[in-house]
C-alpha positions in Angstrom: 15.4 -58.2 -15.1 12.3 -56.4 -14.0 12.6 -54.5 -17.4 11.3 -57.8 -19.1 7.6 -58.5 -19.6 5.9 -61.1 -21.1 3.1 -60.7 -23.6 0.6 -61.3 -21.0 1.9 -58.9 -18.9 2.4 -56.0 -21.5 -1.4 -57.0 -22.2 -2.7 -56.8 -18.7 -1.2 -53.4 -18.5 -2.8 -52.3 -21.4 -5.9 -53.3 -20.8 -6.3 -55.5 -24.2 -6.0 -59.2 -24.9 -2.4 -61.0 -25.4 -4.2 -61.7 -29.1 -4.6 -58.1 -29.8 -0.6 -57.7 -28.8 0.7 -60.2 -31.4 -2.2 -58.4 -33.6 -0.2 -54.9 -33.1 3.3 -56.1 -33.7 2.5 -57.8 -36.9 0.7 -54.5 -38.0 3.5 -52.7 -36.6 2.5 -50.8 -34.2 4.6 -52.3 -31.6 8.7 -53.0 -32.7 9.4 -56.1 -33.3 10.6 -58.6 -30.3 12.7 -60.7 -29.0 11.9 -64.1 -28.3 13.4 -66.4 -25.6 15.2 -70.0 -26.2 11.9 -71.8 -25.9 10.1 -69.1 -28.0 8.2 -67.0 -25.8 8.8 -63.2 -26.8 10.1 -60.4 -24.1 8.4 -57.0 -23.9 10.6 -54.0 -22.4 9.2 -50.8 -20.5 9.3 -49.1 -24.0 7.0 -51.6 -25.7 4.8 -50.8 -22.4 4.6 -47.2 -23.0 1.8 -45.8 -24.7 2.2 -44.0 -27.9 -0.1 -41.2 -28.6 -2.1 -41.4 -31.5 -2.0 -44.6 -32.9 -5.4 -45.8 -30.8 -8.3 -45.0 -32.6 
C-alpha cells in the first residue's frame, strides 16, 4: 500500500504543481494511470522516479 501515491503526493516529491503532473502524462512523459473507483488516479514508486533527460 505504501507503493501508492496520489497526484499530490508524486507532485510534492517532485517539487512541481499536481497541474504540471496531469500536464506530463497527457504529453507522455509519465505512463498512463490508474484511477480509483471514485476517479482519483494512483501513482507508483516508478512514476516517482526521475527519468534523466526528459527535464529541460
Amino acid at each position: 500500500m505504501s507503493d501508492r501515491l496520489r497526484a499530490i503526493d508524486l507532485a510534492l516529491t517532485a517539487g512541481i504543481s499536481v497541474q504540471q503532473v496531469r500536464n506530463y502524462i497527457e504529453m507522455g512523459i509519465l505512463p498512463p494511470v490508474e484511477r480509483t473507483a471514485g476517479g482519483y488516479r494512483i501513482f507508483t514508486s516508478a512514476h516517482a522516479k526521475p527519468e534523466r533527460g526528459s527535464a529541460r
